[in-house]
C-alpha positions as a Markdown table, in Angstrom:
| # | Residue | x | y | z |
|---|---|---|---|---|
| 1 | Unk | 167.0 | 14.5 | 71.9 |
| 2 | Unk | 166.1 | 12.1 | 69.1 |
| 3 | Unk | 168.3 | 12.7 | 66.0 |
| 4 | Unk | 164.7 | 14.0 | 63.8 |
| 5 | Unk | 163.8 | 16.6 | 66.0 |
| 6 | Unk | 167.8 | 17.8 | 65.8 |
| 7 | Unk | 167.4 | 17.5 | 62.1 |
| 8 | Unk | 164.5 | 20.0 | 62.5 |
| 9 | Unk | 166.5 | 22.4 | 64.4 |
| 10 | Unk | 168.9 | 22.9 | 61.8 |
| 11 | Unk | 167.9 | 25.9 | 59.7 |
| 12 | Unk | 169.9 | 26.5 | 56.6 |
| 13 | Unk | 171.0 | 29.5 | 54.9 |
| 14 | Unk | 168.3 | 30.0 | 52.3 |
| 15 | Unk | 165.5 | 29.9 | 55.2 |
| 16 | Unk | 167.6 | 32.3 | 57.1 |
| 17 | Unk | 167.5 | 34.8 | 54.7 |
| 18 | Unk | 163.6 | 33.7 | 53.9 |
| 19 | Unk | 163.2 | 34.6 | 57.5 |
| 20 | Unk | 164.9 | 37.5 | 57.4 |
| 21 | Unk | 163.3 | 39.0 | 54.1 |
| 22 | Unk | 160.0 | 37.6 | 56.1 |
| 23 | Unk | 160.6 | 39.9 | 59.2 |
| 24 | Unk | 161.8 | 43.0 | 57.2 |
| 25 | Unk | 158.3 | 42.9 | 55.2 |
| 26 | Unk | 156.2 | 42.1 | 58.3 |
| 27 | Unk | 157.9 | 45.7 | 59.7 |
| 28 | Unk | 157.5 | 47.5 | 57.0 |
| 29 | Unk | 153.5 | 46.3 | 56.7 |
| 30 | Unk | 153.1 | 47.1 | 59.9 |
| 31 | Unk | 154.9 | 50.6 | 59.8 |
| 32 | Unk | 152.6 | 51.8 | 57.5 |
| 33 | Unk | 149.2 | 50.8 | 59.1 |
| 34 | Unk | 148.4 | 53.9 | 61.7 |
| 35 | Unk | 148.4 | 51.4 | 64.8 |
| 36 | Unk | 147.2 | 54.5 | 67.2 |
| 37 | Unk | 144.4 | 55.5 | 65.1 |
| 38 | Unk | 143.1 | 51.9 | 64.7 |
| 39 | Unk | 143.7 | 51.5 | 68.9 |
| 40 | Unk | 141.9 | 54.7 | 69.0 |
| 41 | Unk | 138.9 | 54.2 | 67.3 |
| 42 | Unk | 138.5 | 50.5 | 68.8 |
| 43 | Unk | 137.9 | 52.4 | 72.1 |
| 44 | Unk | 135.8 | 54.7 | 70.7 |
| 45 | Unk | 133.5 | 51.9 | 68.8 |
| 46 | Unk | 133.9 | 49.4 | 71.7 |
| 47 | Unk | 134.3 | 51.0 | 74.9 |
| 48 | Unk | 135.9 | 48.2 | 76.3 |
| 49 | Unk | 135.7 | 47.1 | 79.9 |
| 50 | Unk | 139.7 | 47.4 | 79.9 |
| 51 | Unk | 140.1 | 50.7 | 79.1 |
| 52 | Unk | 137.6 | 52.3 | 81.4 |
| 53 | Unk | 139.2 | 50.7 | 84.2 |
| 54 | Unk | 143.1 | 51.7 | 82.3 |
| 55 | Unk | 141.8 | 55.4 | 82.8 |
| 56 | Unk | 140.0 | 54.9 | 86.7 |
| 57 | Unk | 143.0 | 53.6 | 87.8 |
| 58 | Unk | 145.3 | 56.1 | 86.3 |
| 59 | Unk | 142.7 | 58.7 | 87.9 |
| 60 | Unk | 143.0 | 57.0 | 91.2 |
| 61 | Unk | 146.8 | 57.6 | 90.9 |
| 62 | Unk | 146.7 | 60.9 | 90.7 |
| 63 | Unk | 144.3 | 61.7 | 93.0 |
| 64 | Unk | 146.0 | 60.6 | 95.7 |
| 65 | Unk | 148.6 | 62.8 | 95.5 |
């Protein structure tokens, strides 16, 4: 390895608590916006091509039984 991409590896303290102040907020953001909901009502809106094929195959599974 060429000593300037080693250089770029090295990660210092400050940006390792910048990253980890970075990562704590990201979670907490994303805590609060109701993910299921949001998923929900995409399917609802969209009706996408991936879900309706999710729920045949789950229906396929357990018809079989």
């Amino acid at each position: 390895m060429p000593s300037s991409i080693i250089h770029c590896l090295i990660i210092s303290d400050r940006q390792i608590w910048l990253i980890a102040a970075g990562l704590i907020a990201v979670d907490l953001l994303v805590f609060m916006i109701p993910i299921v909901p949001v998923l929900a009502a995409y399917v609802l809106v969209a009706r996408p091509a991936w879900f309706k094929e999710f729920i045949d195959d789950v229906y396929d599974r357990t018809g079989s039984h």
